[in-house]
C-alpha positions, -999 to +999 in steps of 0.1 A: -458+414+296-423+407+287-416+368+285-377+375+293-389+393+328-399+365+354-404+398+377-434+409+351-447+373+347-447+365+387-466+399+392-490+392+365-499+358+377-505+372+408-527+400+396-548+365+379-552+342+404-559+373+429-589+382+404-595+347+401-599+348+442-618+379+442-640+365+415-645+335+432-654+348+470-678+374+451-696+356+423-718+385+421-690+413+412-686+430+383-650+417+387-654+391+359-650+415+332-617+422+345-608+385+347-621+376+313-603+406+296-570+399+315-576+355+305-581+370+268-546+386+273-531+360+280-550+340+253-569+316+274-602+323+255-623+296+263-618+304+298-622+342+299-655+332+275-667+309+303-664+336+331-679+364+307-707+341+298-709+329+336-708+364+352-735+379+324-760+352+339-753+365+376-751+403+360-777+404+331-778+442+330-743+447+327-742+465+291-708+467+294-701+430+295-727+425+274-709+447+246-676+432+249-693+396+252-707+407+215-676+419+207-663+386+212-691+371+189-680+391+159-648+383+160-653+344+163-677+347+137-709+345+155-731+369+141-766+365+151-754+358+190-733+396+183-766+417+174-786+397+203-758+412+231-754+443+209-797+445+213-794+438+247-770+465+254-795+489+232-821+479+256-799+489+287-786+516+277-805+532+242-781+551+221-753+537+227-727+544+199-708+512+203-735+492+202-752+510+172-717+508+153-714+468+163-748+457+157-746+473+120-714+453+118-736+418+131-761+425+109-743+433+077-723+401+083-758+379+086-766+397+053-734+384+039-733+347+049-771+346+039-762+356+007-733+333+000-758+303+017-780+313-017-757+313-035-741+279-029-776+261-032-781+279-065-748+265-075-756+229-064-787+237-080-775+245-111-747+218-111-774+193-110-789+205-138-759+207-161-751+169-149-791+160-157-782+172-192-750+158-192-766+123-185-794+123-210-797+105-240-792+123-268-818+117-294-806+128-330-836+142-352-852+119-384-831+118-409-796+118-396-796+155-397-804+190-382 
């Protein structure tokens, strides 16, 4: 949509609030999909991920929501909510090659941030112990020497 064109941005307002109409007068359309992609065009993500997530609970067999509402997990970082819509959509529909690729995705990203979570605590760890030494006495053997 071209910001200069108030033509374009008349039309695609229109198109929105007659989705959002649609949407609204049929609650139990498919049309949400539509109206959450075209919100997340217009970045108004916290919206279009209030009517994805709204219009999965009315449609729970809806893979394909279900696979972009996973998508949309990945990308904001929300891996183990990912591979449970990425499951789902297994369920529905087995084979599904997106889903298959995606869920890898999920799951190798849980795999990542457990292993960094291990790794901080073994760094905490390990910076307690070097300050344990750090604070103990000293004790010098008999004799003033080694």
């Amino acid at each position: 949509m071209a910001d200069t064109d108030p033509a374009m941005k008349t039309s695609a307002d229109f198109y929105l609030e007659k989705l959002r109409g649609m949407v609204k007068a049929e609650p139990d359309s498919r049309l949400f999909l539509t109206l959450a992609e075209e919100l997340k065009k217009r970045d108004e993500l916290k919206e279009a991920m209030a009517v994805l997530v709204a219009g999965i609970g009315r449609n729970p067999n809806f893979a394909a929501a279900r696979l972009t509402l996973g998508r949309w997990y990945l990308r904001d970082g929300m891996f183990p909510e990912a591979r449970n819509e990425f499951a789902r959509v297994l369920e529905l529909t087995p084979g599904d090659k997106f889903a298959l690729r995606y869920i890898k995705e999920a799951e190798h990203k849980i795999g990542d941030v457990k292993g960094v979570k291990v790794i901080e605590k073994l760094n905490r760890f390990l910076a307690g112990v070097n300050k344990a030494f750090a604070d103990a006495p000293t004790k010098q053997a008999p004799g003033g020497g080694l």
